[in-house]
N, C-alpha and C positions, 0 to 999 in steps of 0.2 A: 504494500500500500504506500502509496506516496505520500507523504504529511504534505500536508497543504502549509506554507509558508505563515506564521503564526507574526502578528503586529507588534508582536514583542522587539521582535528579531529584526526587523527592520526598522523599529526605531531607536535601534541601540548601534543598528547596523554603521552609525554617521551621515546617512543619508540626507540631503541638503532638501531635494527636493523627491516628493510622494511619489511614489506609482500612479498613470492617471487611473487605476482603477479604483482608487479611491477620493477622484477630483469629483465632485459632485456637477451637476450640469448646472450650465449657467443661470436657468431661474432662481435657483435654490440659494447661487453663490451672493446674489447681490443682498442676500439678508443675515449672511453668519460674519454675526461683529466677534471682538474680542469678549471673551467671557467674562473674565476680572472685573472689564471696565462696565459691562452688561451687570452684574451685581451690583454695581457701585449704584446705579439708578433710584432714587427714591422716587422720580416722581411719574402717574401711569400708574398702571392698577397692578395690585403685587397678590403673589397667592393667597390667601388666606391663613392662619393660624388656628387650629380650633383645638380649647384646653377641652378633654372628653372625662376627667375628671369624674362628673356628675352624669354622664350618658347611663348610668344604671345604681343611680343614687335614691334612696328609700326616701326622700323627700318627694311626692310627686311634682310640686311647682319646681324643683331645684334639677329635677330631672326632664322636665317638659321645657324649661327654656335652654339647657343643654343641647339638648335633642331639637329644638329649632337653629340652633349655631348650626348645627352637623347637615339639617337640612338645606338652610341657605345654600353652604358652602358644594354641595353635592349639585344644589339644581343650578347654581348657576357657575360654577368651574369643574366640579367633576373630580378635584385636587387640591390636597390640603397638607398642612403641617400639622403632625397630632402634638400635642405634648400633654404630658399629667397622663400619657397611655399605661401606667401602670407596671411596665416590661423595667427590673432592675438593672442601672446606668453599668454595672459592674459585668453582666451578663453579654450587655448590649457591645461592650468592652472587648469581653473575650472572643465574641464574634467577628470583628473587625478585626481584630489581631490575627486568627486563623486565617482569615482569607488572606488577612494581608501577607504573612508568612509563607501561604501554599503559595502565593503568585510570585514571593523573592526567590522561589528555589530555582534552580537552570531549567532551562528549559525541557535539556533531557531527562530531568527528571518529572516534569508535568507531561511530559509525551507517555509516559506511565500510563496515564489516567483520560488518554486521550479517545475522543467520543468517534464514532465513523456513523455521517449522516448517510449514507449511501446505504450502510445495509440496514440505516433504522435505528442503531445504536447512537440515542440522543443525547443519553448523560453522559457528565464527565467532560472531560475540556477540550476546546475548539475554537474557532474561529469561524466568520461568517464564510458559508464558500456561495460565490453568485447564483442567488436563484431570483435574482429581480429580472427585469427585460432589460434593462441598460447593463447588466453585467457587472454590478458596480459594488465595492466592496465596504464595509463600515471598518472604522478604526478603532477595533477593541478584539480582545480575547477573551474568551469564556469561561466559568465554569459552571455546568448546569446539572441539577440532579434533582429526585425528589425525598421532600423531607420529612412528610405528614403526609397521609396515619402511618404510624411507626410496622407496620405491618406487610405494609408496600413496598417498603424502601429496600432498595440494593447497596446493601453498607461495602459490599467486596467495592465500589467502585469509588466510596466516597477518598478523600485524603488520609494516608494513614499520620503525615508531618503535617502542622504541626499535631502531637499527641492530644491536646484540646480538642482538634476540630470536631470529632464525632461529639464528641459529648456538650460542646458550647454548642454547637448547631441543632442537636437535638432536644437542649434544653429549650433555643429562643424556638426549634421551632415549637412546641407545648406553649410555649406564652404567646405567639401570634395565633394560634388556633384559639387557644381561649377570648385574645381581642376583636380575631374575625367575628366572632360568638355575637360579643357584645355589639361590634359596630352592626352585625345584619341585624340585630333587634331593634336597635335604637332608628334604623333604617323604615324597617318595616312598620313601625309605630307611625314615624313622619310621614306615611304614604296613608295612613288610616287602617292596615293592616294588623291580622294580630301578631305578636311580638314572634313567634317562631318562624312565622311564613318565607321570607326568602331566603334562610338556610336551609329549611326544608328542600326550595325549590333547584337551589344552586348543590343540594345532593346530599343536606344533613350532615350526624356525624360522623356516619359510616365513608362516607362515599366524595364529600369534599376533600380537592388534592391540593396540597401548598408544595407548590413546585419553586426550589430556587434558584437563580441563575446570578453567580458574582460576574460580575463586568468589569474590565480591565481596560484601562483607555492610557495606554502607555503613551509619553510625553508627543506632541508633532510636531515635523518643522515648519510642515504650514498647513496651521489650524484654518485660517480662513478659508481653504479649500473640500477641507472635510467636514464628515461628520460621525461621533463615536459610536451613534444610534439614530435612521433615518425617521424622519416622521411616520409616526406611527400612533394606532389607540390599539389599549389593552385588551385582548381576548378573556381575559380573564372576569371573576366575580368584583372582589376586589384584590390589588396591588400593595403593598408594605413594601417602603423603602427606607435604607438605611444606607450613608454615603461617608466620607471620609473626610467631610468638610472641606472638600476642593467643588466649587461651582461647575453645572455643567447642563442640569438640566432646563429645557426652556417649553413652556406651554405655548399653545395657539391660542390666545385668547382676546375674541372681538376682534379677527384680524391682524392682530400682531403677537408676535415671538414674542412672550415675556419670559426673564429669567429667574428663575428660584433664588430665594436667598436661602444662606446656609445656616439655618437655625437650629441653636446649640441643644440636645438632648428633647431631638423630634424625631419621629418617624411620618416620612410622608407616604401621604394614602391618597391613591387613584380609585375612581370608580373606575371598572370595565365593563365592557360591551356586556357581559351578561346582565349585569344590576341595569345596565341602560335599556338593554331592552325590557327585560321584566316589570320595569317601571314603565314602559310603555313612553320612555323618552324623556322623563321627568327628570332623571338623575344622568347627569351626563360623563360622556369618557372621552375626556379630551384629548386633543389632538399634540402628542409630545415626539421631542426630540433630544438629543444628546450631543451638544461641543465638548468639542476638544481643544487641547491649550500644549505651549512649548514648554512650560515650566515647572507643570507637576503631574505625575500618576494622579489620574481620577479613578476611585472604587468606587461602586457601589452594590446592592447587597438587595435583590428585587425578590419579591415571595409573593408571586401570582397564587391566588386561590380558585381551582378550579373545579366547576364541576365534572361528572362525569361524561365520556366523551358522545355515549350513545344512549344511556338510559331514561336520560330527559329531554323533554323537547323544551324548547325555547322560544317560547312566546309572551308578547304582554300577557300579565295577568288580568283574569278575565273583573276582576273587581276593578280594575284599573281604564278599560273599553269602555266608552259610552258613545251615544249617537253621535253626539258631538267631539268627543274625544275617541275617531278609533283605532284599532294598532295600529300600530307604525310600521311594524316588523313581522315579516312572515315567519312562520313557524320553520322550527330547523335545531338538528341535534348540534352538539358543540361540534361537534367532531365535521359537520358542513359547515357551521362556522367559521371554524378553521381555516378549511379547505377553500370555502369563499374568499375570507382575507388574503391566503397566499397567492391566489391568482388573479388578485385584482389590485393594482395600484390606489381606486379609490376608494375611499373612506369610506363612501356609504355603507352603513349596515341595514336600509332600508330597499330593497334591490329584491325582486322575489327569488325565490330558490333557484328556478329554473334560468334565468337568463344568461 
């Protein structure tokens, strides 16, 4: 098998200038600013923050205006900064440092653990290999596996260095399952819903999968031309991210790239395409992307929650369709979901099955 040339290697390699298969096309280029200076921005609309503290607080007014913040921020960005999520700073800690450690080792040693998309073997580590129409590659390296339910998991492939990882990864992932928990209640409440309904629907607690993929966006010599992750919205329920405090990520929002700030002991949280459509379009999954920069390794730390690929189908809930409101989205299991997004450049998830 041939290894497919990993973005490590070539950005270590001294290279002045990129390979163009990772120059993005011209429409794209005339909008990627410097990132640093793209945080520095206060003024323009910035993500949200929502402290979830109170999202399942025995106070009901303390927890009903909670759960109106979580609402706002869902229907009108789709992406938020949690904090007060409950998940301990010391944890959150050891997790960063495992990844950060798997990704310092040489690279013949991460070839160990390396994934082959060709015969289907998706976890474990990689790079993107072209499957867009333009051919065109992203500037990062990977590492992807599943972490939840502990029952699923393929530990022969996880990292055996550093010695933490199995065990800090499988601790946070138990604390994001439990958050997912809480935030699809406090969801389902905001929608007039009763409180279990869309974990139920996104596959309960048997059958919900927190799949996660570290992202490696090793340093570029020219950021402007790339990008570490192309635009994109999440197939997933919802998204949990945790990053290294280097900026990078940027939303579509109202037309324009905005960039995240890096806020200290947050996790940020995307809705995806399933919560969007289940909501019948109510809860949005914004439209993101990923810069890169000459001056630092960017991590980050993504835990898609997903449902099952073929067991449920996916449509607006029917409490949610009225005469005047009705779906959006045609009915379709994840697993055509999928299959829709990979073969289509456009966004739309509102397209019926067949076209």
């Amino acid at each position: 098998m041939v290894v497919p040339s990993r973005v490590e290697s070539l950005a270590t390699s001294g290279i002045q200038s990129i390979p163009k298969e990772y120059v993005r096309p011209q429409e794209e280029l005339t909008n990627i600013g410097d990132v640093f200076e793209e945080e520095k921005k206060v003024e323009g609309p910035q993500v949200p923050t929502i402290d979830i503290k109170d999202i399942a607080s025995e106070d009901k007014e303390v927890r009903a205006r909670a759960i109106e913040e979580l609402k706002k921020a869902s229907m009108e960005w789709g992406v938020m900064h949690l904090v007060n999520h409950g998940i301990p700073d010391d944890l959150i800690n050891r997790v960063r440092v495992a990844g950060e450690t798997f990704f310092q080792l040489p690279i013949v040693e991460k070839e160990k653990y390396a994934n082959d998309q060709v015969t289907g073997k998706i976890q474990g580590y990689g790079s993107k290999l072209a499957n867009n129409a333009s051919g065109q590659l992203e500037w990062e390296d990977y590492f992807f596996h599943l972490i939840y339910p502990e029952d699923k998991r393929d530990l022969s492939i996880w990292p055996k260095t550093p010695s933490d990882y199995i065990s800090a990864t499988s601790e946070y992932a138990k604390e994001l399952r439990s958050l997912a928990t809480k935030i699809l209640s406090a969801l389902s409440l905001a929608l007039g819903l009763e409180e279990g309904r869309l974990e139920k629907e996104v596959g309960g607690v048997e059958e919900l999968l927190l799949q996660m993929k570290i992202n490696y966006y090793p340093k570029c010599p020219q950021p402007e031309l790339a990008l570490g992750v192309e635009a994109h919205t999440d197939i997933s329920s919802l998204t949990f991210i945790l990053h290294n405090m280097v900026p990078g990520l940027q939303l579509f929002y109202e037309g324009k790239w905005v960039t995240a700030k890096c806020v200290p002991n947050s996790i940020i949280m995307h809705i995806g395409d399933t919560i969007e459509i289940l909501s019948n379009g109510k809860f949005k999954s914004i439209l993101h992307r990923g810069l890169v920069n000459k001056e630092k390794v960017r991590i980050s730390w993504a835990v898609f929650c997903e449902p099952p690929k073929e067991k449920i189908i996916l449509k607006p809930l029917p409490d949610l369709v009225t005469d005047t409101e009705p779906a959006q989205y045609p009915p379709r299991t994840f697993a055509q979901h999928i299959q829709y997004k990979l073969f289509r450049k456009t966004q739309d998830l509102h397209a019926p099955v067949s076209d």
